[in-house]
C-alpha positions as CSV (number, residue, x, y, z in Angstrom):
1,X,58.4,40.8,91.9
2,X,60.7,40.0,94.5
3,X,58.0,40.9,97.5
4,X,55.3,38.9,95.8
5,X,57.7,35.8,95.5
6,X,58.6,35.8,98.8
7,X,55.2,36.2,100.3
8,X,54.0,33.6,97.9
9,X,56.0,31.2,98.7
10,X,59.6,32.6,100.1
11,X,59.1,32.9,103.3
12,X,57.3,29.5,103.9
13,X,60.5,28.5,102.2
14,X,62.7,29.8,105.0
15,X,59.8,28.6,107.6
16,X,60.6,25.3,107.0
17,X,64.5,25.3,106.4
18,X,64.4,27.0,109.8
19,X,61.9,24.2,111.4
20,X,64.2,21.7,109.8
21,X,67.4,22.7,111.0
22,X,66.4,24.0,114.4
23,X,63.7,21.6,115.6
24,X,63.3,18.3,113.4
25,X,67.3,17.5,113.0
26,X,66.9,17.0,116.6
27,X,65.0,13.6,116.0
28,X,67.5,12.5,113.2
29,X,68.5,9.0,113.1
30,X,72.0,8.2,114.5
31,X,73.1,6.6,110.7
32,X,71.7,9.7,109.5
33,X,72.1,12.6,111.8
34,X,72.7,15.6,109.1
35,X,69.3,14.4,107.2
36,X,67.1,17.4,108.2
37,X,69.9,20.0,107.8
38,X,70.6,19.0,104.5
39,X,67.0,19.2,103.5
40,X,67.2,22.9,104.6
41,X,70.3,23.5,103.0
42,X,68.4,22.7,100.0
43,X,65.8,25.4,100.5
44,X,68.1,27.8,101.7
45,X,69.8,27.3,98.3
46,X,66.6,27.5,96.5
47,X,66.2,30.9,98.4
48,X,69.1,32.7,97.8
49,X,69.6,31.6,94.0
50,X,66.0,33.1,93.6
51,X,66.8,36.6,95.7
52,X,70.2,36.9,93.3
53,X,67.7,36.8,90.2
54,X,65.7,39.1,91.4
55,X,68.1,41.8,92.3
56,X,68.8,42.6,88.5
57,X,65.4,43.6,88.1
58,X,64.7,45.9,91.3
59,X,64.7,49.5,92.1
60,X,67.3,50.7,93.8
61,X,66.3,50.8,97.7
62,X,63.9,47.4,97.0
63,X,67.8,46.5,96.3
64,X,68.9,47.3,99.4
65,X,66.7,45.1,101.2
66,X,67.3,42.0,98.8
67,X,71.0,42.6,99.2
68,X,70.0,42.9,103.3
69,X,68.0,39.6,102.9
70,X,70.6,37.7,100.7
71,X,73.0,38.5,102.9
72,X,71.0,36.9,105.9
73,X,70.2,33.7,103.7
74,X,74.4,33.3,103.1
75,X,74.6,33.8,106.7
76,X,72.1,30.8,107.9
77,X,73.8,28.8,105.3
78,X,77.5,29.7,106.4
79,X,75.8,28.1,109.7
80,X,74.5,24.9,108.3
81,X,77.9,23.8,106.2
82,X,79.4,24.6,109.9
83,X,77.1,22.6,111.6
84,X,77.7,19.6,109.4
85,X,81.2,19.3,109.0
86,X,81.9,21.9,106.1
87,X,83.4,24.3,107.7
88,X,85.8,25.7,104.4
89,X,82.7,26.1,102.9
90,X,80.5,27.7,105.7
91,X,83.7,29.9,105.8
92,X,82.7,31.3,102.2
93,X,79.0,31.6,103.2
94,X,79.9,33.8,106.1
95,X,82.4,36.3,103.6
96,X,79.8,36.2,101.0
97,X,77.2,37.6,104.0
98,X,79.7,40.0,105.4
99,X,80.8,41.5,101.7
100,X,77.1,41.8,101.0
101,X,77.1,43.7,104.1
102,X,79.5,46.2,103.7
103,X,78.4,50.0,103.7
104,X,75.2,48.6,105.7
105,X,77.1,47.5,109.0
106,X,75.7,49.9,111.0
107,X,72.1,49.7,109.3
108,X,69.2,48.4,112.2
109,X,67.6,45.8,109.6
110,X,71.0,43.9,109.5
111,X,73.4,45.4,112.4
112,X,72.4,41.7,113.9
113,X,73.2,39.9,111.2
114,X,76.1,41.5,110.7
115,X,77.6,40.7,114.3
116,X,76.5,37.5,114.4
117,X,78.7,36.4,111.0
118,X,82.0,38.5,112.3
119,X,81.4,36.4,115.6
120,X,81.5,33.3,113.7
121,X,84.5,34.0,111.1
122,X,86.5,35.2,114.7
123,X,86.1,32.0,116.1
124,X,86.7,29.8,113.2
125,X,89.9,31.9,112.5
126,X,90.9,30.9,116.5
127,X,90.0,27.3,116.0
128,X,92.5,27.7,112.9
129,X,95.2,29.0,115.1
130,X,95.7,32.4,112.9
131,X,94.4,34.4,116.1
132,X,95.7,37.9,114.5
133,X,93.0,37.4,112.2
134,X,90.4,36.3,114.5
135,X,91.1,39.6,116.5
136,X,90.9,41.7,113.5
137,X,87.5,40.8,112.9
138,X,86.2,40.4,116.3
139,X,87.7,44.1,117.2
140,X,85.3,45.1,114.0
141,X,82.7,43.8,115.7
142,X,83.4,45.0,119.0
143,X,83.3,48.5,117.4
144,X,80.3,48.2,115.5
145,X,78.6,47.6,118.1
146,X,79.8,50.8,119.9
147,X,79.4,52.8,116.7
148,X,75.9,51.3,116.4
149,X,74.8,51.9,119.9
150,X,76.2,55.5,120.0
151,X,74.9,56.8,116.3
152,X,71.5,54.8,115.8
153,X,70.8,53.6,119.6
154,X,67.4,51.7,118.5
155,X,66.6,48.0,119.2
156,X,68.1,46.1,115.7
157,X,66.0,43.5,113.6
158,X,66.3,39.9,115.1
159,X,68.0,37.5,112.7
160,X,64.5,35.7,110.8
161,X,62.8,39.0,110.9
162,X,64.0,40.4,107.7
163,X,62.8,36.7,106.1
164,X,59.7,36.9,107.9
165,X,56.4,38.4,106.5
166,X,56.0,40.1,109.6
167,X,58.3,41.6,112.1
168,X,57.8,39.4,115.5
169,X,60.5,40.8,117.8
170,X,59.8,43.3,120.9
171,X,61.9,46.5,121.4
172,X,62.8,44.6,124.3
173,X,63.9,41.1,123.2
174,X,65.5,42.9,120.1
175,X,67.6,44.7,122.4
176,X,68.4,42.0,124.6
177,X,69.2,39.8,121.6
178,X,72.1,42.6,120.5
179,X,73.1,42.6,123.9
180,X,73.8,38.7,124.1
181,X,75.3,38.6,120.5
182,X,77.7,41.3,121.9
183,X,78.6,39.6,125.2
184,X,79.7,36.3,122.8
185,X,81.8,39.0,120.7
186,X,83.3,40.0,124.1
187,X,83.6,36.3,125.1
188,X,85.7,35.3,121.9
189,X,88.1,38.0,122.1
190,X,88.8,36.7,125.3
191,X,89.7,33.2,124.0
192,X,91.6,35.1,121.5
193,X,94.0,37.3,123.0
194,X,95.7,34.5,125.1
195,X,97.0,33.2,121.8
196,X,98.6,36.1,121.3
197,X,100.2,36.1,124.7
198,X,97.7,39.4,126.1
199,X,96.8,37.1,129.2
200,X,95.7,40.9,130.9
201,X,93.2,41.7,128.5
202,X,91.7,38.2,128.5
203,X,91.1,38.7,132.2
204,X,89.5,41.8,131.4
205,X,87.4,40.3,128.5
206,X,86.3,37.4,130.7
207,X,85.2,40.2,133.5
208,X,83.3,41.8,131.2
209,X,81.4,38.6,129.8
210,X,80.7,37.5,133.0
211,X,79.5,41.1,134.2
212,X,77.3,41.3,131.3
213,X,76.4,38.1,131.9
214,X,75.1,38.7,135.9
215,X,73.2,41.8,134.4
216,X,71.6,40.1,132.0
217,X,70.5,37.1,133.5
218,X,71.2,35.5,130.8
219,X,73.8,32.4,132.1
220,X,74.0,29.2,133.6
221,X,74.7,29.3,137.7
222,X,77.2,26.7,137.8
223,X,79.1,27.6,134.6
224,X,79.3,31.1,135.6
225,X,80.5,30.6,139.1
226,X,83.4,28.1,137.7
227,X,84.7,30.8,135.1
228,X,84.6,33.3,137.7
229,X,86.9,31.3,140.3
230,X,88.9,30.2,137.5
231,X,89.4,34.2,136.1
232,X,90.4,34.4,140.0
233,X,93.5,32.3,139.6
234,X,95.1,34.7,137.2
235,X,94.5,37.8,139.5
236,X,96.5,35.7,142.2
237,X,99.0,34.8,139.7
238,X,99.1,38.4,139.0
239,X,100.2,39.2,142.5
240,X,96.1,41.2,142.7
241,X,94.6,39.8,145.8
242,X,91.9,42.1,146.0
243,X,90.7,41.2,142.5
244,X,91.0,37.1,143.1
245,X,89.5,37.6,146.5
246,X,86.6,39.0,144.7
247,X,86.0,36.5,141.8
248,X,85.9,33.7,144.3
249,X,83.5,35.5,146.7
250,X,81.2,36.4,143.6
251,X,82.2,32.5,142.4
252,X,80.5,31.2,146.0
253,X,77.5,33.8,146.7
254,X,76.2,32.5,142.8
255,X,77.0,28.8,143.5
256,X,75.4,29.3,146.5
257,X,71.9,30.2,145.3
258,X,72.1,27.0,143.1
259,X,69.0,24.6,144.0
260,X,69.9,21.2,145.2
261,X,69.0,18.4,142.0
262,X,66.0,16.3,142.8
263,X,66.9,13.5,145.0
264,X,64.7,11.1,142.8
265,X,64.9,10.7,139.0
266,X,63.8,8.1,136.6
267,X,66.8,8.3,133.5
268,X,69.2,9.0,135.8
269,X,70.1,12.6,134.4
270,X,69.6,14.3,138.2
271,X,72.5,11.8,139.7
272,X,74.4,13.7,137.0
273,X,73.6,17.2,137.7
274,X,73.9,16.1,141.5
275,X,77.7,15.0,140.7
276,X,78.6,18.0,138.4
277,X,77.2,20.6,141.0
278,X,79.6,18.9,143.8
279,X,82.8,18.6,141.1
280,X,82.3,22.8,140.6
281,X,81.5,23.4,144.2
282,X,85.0,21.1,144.8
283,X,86.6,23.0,142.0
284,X,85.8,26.6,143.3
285,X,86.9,25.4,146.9
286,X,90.2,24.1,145.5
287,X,90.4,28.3,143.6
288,X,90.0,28.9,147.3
289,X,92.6,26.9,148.3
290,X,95.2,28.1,145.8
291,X,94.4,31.4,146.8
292,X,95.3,31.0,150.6
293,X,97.8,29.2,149.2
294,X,99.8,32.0,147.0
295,X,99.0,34.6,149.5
296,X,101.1,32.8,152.0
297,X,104.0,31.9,149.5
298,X,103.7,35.9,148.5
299,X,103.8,37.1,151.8
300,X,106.8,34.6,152.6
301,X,108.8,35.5,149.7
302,X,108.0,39.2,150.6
303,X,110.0,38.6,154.1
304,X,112.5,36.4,153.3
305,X,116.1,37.1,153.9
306,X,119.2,35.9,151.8
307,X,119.3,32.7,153.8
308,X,115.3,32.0,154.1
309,X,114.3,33.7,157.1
310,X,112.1,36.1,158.5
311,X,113.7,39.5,157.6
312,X,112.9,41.9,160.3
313,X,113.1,45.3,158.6
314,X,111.2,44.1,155.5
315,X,108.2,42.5,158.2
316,X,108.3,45.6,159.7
317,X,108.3,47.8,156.2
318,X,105.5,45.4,155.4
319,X,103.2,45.6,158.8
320,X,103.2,49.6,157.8
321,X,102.5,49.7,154.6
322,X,105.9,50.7,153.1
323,X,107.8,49.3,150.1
324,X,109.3,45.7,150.7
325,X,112.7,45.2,148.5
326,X,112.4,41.7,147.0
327,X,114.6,39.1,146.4
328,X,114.5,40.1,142.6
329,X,115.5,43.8,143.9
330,X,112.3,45.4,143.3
331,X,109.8,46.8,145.6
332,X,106.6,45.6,146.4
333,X,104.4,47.8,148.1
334,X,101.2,45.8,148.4
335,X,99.8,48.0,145.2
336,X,98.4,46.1,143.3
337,X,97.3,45.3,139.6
338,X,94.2,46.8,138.3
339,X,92.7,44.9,135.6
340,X,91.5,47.4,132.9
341,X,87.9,47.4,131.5
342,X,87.6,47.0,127.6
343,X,84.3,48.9,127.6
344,X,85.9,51.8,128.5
345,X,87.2,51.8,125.1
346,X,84.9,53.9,124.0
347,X,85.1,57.5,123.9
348,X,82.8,60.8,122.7
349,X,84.3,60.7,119.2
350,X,83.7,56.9,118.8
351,X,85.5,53.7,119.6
352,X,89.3,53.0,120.6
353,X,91.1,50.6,121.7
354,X,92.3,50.8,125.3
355,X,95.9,50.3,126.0
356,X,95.4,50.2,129.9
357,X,97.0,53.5,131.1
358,X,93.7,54.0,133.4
359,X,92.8,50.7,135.6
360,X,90.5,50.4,137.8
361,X,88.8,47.3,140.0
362,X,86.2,45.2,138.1
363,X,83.5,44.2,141.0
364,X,80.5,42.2,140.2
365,X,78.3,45.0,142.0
366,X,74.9,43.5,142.2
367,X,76.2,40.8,144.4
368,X,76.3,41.0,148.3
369,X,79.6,39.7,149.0
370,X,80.8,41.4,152.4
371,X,80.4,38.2,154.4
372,X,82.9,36.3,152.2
373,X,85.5,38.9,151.3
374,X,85.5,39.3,154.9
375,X,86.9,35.6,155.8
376,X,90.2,36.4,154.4
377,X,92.5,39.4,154.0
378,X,93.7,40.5,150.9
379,X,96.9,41.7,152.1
380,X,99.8,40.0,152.3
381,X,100.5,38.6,155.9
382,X,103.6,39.6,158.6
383,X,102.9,37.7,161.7
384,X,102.0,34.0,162.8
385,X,98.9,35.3,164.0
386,X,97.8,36.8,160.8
387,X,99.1,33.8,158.7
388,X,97.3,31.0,160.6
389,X,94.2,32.9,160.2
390,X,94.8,32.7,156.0
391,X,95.9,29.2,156.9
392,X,93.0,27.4,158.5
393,X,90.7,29.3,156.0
394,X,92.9,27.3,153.3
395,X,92.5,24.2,154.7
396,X,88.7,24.5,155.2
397,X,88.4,24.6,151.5
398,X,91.2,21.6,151.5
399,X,88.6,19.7,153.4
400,X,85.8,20.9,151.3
401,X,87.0,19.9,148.4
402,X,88.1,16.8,149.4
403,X,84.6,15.8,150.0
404,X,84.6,15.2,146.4
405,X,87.9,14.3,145.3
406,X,88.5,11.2,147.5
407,X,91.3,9.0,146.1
408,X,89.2,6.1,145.0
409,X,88.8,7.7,141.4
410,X,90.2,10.8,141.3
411,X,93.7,9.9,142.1
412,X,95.3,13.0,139.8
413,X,93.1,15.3,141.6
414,X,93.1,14.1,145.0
415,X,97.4,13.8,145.0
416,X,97.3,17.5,143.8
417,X,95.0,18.5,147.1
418,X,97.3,17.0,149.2
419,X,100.1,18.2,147.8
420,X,98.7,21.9,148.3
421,X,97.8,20.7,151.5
422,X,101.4,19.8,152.3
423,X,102.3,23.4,151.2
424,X,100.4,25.8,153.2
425,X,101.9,24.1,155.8
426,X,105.4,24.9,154.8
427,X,104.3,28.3,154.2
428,X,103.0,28.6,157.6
429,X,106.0,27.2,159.1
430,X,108.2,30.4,157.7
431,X,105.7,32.4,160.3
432,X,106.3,30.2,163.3
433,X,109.1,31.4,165.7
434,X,109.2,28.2,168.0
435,X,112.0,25.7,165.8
436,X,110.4,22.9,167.7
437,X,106.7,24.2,166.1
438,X,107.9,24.7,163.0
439,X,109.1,20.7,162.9
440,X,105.7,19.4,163.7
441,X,104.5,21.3,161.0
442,X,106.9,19.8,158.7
443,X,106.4,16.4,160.1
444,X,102.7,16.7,158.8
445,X,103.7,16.9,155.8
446,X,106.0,13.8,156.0
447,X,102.9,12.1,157.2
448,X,100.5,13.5,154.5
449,X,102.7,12.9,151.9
450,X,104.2,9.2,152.8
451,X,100.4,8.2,153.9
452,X,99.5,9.1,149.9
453,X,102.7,7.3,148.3
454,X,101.9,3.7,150.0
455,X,98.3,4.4,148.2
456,X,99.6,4.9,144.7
457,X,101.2,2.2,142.6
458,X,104.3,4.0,140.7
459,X,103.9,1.9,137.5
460,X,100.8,3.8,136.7
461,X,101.6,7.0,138.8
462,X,105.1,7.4,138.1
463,X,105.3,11.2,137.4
464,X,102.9,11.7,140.7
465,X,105.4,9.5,142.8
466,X,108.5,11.0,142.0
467,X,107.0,14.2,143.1
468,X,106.0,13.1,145.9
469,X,109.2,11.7,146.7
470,X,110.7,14.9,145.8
471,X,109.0,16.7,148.3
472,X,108.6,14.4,151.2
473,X,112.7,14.2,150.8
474,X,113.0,17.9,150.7
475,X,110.3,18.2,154.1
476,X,112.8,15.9,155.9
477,X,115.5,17.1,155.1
478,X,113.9,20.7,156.6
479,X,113.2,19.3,159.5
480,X,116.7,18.3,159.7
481,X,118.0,21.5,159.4
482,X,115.7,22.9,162.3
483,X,116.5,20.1,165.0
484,X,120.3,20.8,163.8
485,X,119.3,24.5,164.5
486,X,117.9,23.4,168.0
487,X,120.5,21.9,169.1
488,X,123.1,24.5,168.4
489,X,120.8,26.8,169.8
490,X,121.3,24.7,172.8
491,X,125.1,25.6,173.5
492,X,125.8,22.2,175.1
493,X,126.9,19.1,173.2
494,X,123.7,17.8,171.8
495,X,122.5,14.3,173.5
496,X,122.4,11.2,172.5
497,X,118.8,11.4,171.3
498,X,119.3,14.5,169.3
499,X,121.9,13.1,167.4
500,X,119.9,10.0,166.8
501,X,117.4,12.1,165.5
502,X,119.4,14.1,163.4
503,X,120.8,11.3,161.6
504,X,117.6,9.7,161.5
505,X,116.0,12.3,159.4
506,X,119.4,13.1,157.4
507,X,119.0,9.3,156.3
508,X,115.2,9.3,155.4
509,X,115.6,12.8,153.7
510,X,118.3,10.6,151.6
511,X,116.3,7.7,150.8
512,X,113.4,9.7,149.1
513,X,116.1,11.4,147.4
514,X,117.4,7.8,146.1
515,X,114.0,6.9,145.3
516,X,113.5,9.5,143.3
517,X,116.7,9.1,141.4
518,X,116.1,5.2,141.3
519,X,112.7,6.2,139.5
520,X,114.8,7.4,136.6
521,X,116.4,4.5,136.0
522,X,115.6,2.6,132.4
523,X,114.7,-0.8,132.4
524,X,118.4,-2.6,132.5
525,X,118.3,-0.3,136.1
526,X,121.0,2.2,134.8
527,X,120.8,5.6,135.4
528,X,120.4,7.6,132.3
529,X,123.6,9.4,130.3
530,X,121.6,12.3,129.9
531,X,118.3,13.2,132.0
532,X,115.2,14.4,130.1
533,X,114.5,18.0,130.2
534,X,111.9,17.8,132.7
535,X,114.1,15.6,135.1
536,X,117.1,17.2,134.6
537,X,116.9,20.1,137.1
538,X,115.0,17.6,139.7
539,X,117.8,15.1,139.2
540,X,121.0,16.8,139.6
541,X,119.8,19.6,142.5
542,X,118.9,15.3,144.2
543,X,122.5,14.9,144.2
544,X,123.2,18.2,144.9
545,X,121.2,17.7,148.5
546,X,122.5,14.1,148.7
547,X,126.2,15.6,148.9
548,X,124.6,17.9,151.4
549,X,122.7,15.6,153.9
550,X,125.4,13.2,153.9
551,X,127.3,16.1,155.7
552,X,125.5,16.5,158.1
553,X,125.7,13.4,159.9
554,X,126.8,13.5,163.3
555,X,129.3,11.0,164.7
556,X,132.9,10.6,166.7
557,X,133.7,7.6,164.4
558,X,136.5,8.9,162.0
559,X,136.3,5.9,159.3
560,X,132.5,6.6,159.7
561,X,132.7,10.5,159.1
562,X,135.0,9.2,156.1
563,X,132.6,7.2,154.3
564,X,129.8,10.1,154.9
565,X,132.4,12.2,153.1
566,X,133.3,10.4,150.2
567,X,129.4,9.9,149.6
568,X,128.8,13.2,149.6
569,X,131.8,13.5,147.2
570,X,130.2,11.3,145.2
571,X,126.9,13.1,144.8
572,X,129.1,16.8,144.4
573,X,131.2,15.4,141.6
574,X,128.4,13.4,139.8
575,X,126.8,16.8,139.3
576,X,130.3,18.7,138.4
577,X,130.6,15.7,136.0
578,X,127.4,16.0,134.5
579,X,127.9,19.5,133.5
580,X,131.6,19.1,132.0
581,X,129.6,16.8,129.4
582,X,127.0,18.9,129.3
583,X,128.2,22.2,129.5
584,X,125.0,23.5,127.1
585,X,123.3,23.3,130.6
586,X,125.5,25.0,133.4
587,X,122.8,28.0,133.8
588,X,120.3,25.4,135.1
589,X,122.1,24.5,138.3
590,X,124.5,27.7,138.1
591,X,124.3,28.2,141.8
592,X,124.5,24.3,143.0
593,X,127.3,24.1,140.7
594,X,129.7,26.5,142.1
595,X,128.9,24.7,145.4
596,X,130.1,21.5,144.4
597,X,132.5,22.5,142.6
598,X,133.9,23.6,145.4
599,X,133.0,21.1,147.7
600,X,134.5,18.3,145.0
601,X,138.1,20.0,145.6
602,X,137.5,20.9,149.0
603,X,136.5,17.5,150.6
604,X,139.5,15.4,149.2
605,X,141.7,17.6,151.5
606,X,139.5,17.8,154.6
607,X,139.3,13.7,154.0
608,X,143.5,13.4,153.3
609,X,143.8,14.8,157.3
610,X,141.4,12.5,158.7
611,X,143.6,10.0,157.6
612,X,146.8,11.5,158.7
613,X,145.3,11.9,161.8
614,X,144.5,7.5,161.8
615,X,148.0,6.7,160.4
């Protein structure tokens, strides 16, 4: 009964709810645009009221395959409520198909079927924000998949084929079909498991997608290449240089076989694709940049002494390969992170789930990529030499991606270039023996940075201003410090010109500072009672440096060294102040604190004998 109906007259049924949903909703009116896919809806309805009657009266393996076929029908419909809007209903289409399903999971008519509803319940559960049970049912999936593969092995039915009076799918494109709904299984657990704060196996979940992906040939160019280089920012995050390093190069050798867009096109949609390539091709260079960037920070921080400086023992621990002692008293020794591979999972007795005890690197190996791992080391840096090299790599890709993020409409973007820009120049400086060297370098920065805040207008950049004034106040004050260095390096009374200088920069490195802190100010110009959370930090570690600078003027005037000093009195107490009526926030500034506390009982006296000394 049931095969008779649906050769009759069933499967045209589904023919055409599958013609209108797929191809003739795509011409729906704009007032109307869910016409067609509720006209299959209707059939679909029609369908699967019909297969329930029918199951009563069938023998017990014709059962099987109506139950097979029902579930497929609750499946498209779970899909078409989705698609229009009605998701809490497609959500009881999808259960209905995967309770229909259970005991037959693994079965080759339905196996499809069955992965393609557990892949949609997963991501509607993420888009709910209850990720534990998205990864509960994409982990089923995951392993059915294995289970399937290992006990059965066989190309599955295409979805349609079981409603179809004839099977229409290759061993080839059935396989490749199982293949892709497994990559978007992989691809979802990905999005899920940063919601549950496993950032390490989303990287390794995103590898995979994207490996499978490259084998496949299945994948968009341009998208792939921008997830790659984006995956590559969480390696360098990660402290795994080889791993970025690796994402980017794959990220470039696929942008690079990208064709150019058409010059000439008549709706205009090549001007588009021309502009979107050159915004990813920017966007990978700035991954680039980022990861010059951190390499050189890394390697810095890896050398630094207690007072910022090149620590000799740890460059020369690092140069050999040996363990560095941190700053956080731990020891790097340039080992590092593996990212874990998920498919691994899988053992002889079935599938697992890996808890990462056994890493190893994740390389895109169909890709030629020696030329562009080549360009820059993975290794942390000990020497100028070997830190210029990273350096003017870095700023190529500044340069490059600059191309397309000028200022004139991509302000956000183009401040955050220069910005980075201003950085690897500071990291380079920490290399650079020569005091006088290392100033220029700053002094770039000061150009860079004061060159962008004439450009920007702080009533509708404000947050980008005060940043900038932030850090153009800290470069000076830098420099500062080095031409002080300089000239007590000099063991001679420094001239006239070097004083002049110092002072100079002592007061511009205070006058960003100022800015900064004027920025905060509400509209009757006051300064706040009590600084928002994200200024807080910013503002009192101002004053703190403020109290600083203001010390390190030079000059033989006594009433002028006593105004200097009570300034940076001022700027000490303001902050001891601050945090006697706010004591809920000592542990923010705990280490500027104890300086001015200090300093607030200690410069009273030192300013008492200047006066004795005038009386």
């Amino acid at each position: 009964m049931a095969a008779m109906y649906l050769r009759s007259q069933g499967f045209d049924e589904y023919a055409r709810a599958r013609r209108l949903g797929e191809e003739e909703s795509r011409q729906d009116p704009e007032t109307e645009p869910f016409r067609s896919k509720y006209k299959a809806r209707e059939l679909l309805l029609q369908l699967g009221e019909a297969l329930q009657g029918f199951q009563q009266d069938s023998q017990a393996e014709e059962n099987i395959e109506l139950k097979l076929q029902l579930a497929e029908v609750w499946f498209h419909l779970g899909v078409n409520f989705s698609e229009t809007e009605e998701v809490p209903t497609g959500e009881q289409y999808f259960s209905r198909c995967a309770e229909l399903l259970q005991g037959h999971k693994t079965d080759q008519r339905c196996v499809h079927t069955c992965l393609n509803c557990l892949n949609q319940l997963g991501i509607l559960w993420v888009s709910r924000s209850e990720p534990e049970k998205a990864l509960k049912i994409l982990q089923e999936a995951e392993d059915i998949y294995k289970v399937y593969m290992h006990d059965v092995g066989q190309p599955p039915l295409l979805l349609h084929e079981l409603l179809s009076p004839e099977p229409f799918g290759t061993p080839k494109s059935r396989q490749a079909e199982l293949e892709k709904t497994h990559t978007l299984t992989l691809y979802y657990l990905a999005q899920t498991y940063p919601k549950l704060g496993d950032n390490e196996k989303s990287a390794s979940y995103c590898h995979l997608t994207l490996s499978r992906q490259l084998q496949s040939g299945h994948f968009q160019p341009v998208d792939w290449a921008t997830n790659c280089a984006t995956l590559s920012q969480y390696y360098v995050t990660r402290d795994n240089f080889t791993q970025g390093r690796h994402c980017l190069a794959s990220a470039s050798c696929v942008m690079s076989q990208v064709p150019e867009p058409l010059d000439e096109a008549e709706d205009g949609e090549n001007e588009s694709a021309r502009e979107r390539l050159e915004r990813r091709r920017a966007d990978i260079a700035r991954c680039w940049m980022k990861y010059c960037l951190v390499l050189l920070q890394e390697s810095r921080q890896a050398l630094m002494d207690d007072i910022g400086e090149l620590d000799r023992t740890k460059q020369k621990d690092l140069a050999e390969g040996g363990a560095v002692a941190s700053s956080n008293g731990s020891h790097n020794d340039d080992k590092q992170d593996k990212p874990e591979d998920p498919e691994k999972s899988a053992g002889a007795d079935g599938p697992c789930r890996h808890h990462g005890d056994e890493k190893s690197l994740l390389r895109f190996e169909s890709l030629e990529l020696t030329a562009l791992e080549d360009q820059v080391t993975d290794r942390k840096v000990t020497d100028f030499d070997q830190a210029r090299t990273v350096f003017l790599i870095g700023q190529k890709y500044v340069n490059a991606a600059k191309e397309f993020y000028v200022l004139d409409g991509h302000v956000t973007d183009f401040v955050e270039i220069t910005q980075d820009w201003s950085q690897l120049f500071r990291a380079l400086s920490f290399f650079e023996a020569d005091f006088e060297r290392r100033c220029k370098m700053h002094k770039r920065r000061v150009d860079m940075l004061q060159s962008l805040l004439s450009e920007l207008n702080p009533q509708h950049y404000l947050l980008v201003c005060r940043q900038i004034m932030y850090e153009t106040a800290e470069a000076f004050s830098e420099m500062l410090d080095l031409k002080v260095a300089i000239a007590e390096a000099a063991d001679e009374r420094p001239t006239v010109h070097a004083v002049k200088k110092i002072n100079t920069l002592a007061q511009q490195s205070i006058g960003h500072y100022q800015m900064f802190l004027d920025s905060l100010r509400n509209a009757d110009k006051e300064m706040p009672k009590t600084f928002s959370e994200d200024t807080l930090r910013p503002a009192l570690v101002a004053n703190f440096c403020m109290g600083r600078l203001y010390s390190k003027f030079l000059s033989s005037d006594p009433q002028l060294k006593l105004q200097n000093m009570s300034k940076s009195l001022d700027h000490y107490q303001f902050v001891v102040d601050y945090c006697i009526a706010h004591p809920d926030i000592t542990e923010l500034v705990k280490s500027e604190l104890e300086i001015c506390t200090e300093m607030s009982q200690l410069l009273p006296i030192q300013m008492e004998k200047i006066r004795l000394t005038l009386s």
